[in-house]
N, C-alpha and C positions, 0 to 999 in steps of 0.2 A: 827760263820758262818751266813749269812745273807737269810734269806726267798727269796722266788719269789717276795715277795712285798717290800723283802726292809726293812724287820724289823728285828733285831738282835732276835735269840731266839726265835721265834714267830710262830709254825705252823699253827696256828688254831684263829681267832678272833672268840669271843664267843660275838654274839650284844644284843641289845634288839630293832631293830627294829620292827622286824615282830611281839613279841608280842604286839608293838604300835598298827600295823596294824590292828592284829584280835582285840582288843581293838576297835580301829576308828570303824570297819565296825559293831560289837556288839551295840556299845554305841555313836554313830554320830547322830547329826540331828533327837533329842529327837522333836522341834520344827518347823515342816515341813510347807510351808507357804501353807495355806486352802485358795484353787481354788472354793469351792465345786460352792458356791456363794459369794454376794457382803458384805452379812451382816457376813459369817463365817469369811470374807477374812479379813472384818473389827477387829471380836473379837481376829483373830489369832495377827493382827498386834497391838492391843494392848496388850494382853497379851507377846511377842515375844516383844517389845519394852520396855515394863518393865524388864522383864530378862536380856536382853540388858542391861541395863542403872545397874541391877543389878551385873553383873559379872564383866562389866568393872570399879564399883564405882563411876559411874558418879549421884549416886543417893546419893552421900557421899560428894561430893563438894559443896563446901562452894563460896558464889558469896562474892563480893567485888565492891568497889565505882570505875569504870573504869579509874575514873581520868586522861582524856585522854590528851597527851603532845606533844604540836608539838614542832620534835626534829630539823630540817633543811628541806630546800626545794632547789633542786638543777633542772636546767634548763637541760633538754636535750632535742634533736631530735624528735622535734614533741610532746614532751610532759614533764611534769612538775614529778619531783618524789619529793615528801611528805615523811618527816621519822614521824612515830607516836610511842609512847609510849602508851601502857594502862594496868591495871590490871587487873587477869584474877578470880585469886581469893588472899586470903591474902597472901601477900611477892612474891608474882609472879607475874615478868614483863613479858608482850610480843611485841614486835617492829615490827612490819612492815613498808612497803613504800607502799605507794601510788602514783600510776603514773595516774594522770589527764591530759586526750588531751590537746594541745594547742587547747584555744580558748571555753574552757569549764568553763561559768559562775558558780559562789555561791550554784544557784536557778537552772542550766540548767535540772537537775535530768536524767542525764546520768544511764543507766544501769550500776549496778555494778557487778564484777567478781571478787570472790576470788580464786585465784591460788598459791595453797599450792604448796611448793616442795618436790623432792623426796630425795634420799640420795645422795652422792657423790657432792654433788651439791653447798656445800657454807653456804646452805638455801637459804636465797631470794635475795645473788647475783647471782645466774642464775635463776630466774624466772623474775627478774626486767633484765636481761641481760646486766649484768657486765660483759662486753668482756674484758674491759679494764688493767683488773685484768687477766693474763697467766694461772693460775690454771683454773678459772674460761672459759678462752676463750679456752682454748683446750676440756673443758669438753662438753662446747655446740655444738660443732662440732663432738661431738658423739650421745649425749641423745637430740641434739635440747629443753632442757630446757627452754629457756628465751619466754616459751608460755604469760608468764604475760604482757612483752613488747609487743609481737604481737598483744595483747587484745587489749592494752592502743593505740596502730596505729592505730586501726581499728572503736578508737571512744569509747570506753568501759572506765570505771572508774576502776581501775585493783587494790586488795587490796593483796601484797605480804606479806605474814605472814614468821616469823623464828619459826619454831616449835620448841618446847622443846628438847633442846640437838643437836641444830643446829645452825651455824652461834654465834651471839652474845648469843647465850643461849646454849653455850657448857658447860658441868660440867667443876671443876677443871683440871682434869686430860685430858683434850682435848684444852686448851684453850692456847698451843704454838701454834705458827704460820704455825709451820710443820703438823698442824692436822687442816686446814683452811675445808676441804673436807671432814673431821671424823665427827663422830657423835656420842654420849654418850646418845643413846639410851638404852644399856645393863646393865649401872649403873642405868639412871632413870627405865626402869624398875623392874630392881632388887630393890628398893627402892619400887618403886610404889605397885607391889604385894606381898609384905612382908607389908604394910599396907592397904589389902584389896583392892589396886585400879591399875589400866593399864596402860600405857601410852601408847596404842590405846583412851583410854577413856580420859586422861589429852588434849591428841591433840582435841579432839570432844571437847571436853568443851572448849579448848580456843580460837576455829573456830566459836565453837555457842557465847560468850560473842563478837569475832569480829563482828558478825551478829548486834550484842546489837549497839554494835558502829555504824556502816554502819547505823543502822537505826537512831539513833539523825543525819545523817548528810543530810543536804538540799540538797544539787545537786547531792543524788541515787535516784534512784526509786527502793526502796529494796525492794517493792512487787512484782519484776520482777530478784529476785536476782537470778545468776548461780556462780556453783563453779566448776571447771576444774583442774586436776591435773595429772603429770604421778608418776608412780613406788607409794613409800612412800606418796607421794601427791593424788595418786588415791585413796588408803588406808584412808587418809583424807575424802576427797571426796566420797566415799563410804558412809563412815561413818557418815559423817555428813549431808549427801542427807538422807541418812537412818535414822536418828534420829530426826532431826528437816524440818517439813515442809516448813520452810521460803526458802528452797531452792527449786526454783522453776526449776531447768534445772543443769543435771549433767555430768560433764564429768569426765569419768577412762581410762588410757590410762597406760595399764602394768602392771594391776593390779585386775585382775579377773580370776576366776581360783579353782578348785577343791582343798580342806585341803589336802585329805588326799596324792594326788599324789605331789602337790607343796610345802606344806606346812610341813605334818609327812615326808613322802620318803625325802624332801630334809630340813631336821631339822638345820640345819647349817645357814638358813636365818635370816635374822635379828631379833631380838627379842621380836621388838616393834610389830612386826606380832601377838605375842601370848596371849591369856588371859585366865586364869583361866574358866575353862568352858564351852570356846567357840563352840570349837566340839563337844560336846555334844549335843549343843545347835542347831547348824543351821551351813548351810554351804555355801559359797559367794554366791549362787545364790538365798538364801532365803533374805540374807539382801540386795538384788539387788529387791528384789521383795517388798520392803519395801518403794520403790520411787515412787511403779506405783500409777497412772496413768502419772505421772511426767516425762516430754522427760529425758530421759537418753542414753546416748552414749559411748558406750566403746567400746575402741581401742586395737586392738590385731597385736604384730608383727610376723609373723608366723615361725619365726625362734627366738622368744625370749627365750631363757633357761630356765627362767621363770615360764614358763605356766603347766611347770609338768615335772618328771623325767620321766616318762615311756610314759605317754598319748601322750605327746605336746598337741597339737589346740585344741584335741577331748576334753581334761580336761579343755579345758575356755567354748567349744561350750555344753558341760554337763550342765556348771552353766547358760549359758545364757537362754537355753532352761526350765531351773528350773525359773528364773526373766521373761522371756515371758510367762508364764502359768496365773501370774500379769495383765499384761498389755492385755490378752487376754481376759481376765474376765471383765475386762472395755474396752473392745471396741477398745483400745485403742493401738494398736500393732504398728501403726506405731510409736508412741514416743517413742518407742525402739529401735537403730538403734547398730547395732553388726557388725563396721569395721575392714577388717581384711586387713592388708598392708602386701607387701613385705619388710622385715628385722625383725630386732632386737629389742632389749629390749631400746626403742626409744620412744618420742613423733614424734607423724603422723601429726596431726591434717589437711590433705586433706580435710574431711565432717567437721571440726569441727565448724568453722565461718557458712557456710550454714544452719546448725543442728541449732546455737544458733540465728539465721536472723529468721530462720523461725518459730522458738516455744518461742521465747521474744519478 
């Protein structure tokens, strides 16, 4: 005979959520980001940087000769896409495309944008917006992905990464054609923290060696570098605003948001979300606060699922309020801009071209 719910046999589910819970709220955000002053804000952020770089293993990576390979260069609408090869550390490739405006010199030193992707997405055929591709075009007519194309329109040098267990850098086990949209995230991290390191922390590191690149190339001005990204790609972008200052302007779009209601309560999210100590550590709105004084912009759909099981808005409007206490201690409140749109778990980008006009 079958339960209320549906499960043979089964009166009673015995979880262990809630002791997660009492757990999180004990042992959460050991590392709270120090407003007091400019010189505390300074010692927290290096101290809190180090931990960082410690729990995700980014302090255990190993660099390597970039070796960088131009793979083809194909002609589109208004602008040129670039495939590159380079490595990121030993035996590990990473590919991107580069979409350079038409009519953009060697030398011109265009503003450069990296724009990581999120999940579902291909990898960087929907951020280069490969419509052409069916899987691909029905998905951008959801999430508006191909933000990378819109960069590269608008005059921008647009640098599309495949993240690790995406696109061409899918494991074994994801690389039939029926899994073009999958991602082998849950392997590389089971890999990854079973040898001390994250693959939140693998993606940060092959964002910052992309940076390495961008900067040997003559037509960026990489001292004006931005990185934009939604869902998976914010997480990116987060991260790597957060850890290396060469990014000078950040956008998150789907991807801000309180642990313990988005993250513990709905534990079924992807995996690449999780790191060894992370909670403990600090909670999104301390590693948002690790940007300031640095324009940052994140985009919130107000009906994204996303944002929290229980809270919704209130669990992103928590963390941002935590990264303005930041930017308020330097003066500096306006480079924080917290847009919140009507829909879903989506790129906006309404503010976002005006936001990157006026602080690059």
């Amino acid at each position: 005979m079958e339960s209320e719910k549906g499960t043979f046999g089964i009166r009673q589910f015995y979880t262990s959520t809630e002791r997660f819970i009492a757990l999180f709220r004990k042992e959460a955000r050991q590392y709270p980001v120090a407003t007091g002053s400019l010189e505390a804000y300074a010692a927290w952020k290096q101290k809190v940087r180090a931990r960082l770089w410690e729990i995700t293993g980014l302090n255990r990576m190993e660099k390597s000769d970039l070796k960088p390979e131009h793979i083809e260069s194909i002609a589109c609408d208004g602008y040129r896409r670039d495939t590159f090869l380079i490595w990121t550390e030993p035996d590990v490739a990473m590919p991107f495309d580069v979409l350079v405006p038409d009519g953009c010199g060697p030398s011109d030193r265009r503003i450069p944008i990296i724009a990581p992707h999120g999940h579902s997405s291909g990898g960087r055929l929907s951020t280069t917006g490969r419509a052409d591709i069916d899987p691909i075009r029905e998905r951008l007519a959801v999430t508006h992905h191909d933000y990378g194309r819109r960069f590269a329109e608008a005059g921008y040098i647009v640098f599309c990464p495949d993240a690790r267990g995406f696109g061409d850098r899918r494991e074994w086990m994801h690389q039939d054609e029926k899994f073009l949209m999958s991602s082998s995230c849950m392997a590389l991290n089971h890999m990854a923290i079973s040898l001390g390191r994250s693959l939140t922390g693998l993606w940060a590191w092959d964002n910052m060696r992309l940076i390495d690149y961008i900067q040997s190339r003559d037509d960026c001005r990489s001292e004006r570098l931005a990185c934009a990204g939604l869902s998976g790609g914010g997480l990116q972008t987060l991260w790597l605003a957060a850890l290396d200052d060469r990014v000078k302007l950040a956008v998150t779009s789907g991807y801000f948001y309180g642990y313990e209601d988005a993250l513990l309560r709905l534990s079924n999210n992807c995996s690449c979300n999780y790191v060894p100590h992370l909670w403990e550590t600090v909670d999104m709105g301390d590693i948002g606060a690790l940007i300031a004084p640095r324009p940052f912009l994140i985009e919130t759909g107000n009906i994204d699922p996303l944002n929290g099981a229980t809270k919704g808005l209130k669990n992103v409007e928590e963390q941002v309020a935590i990264t303005r206490e930041a930017y308020q201690l330097f003066n500096a409140e306006e480079h924080l801009l917290h847009h919140v749109f009507a829909g879903p778990h989506r790129w906006d980008g309404e503010k976002t071209r005006t936001f990157i006009k006026k602080y690059l």
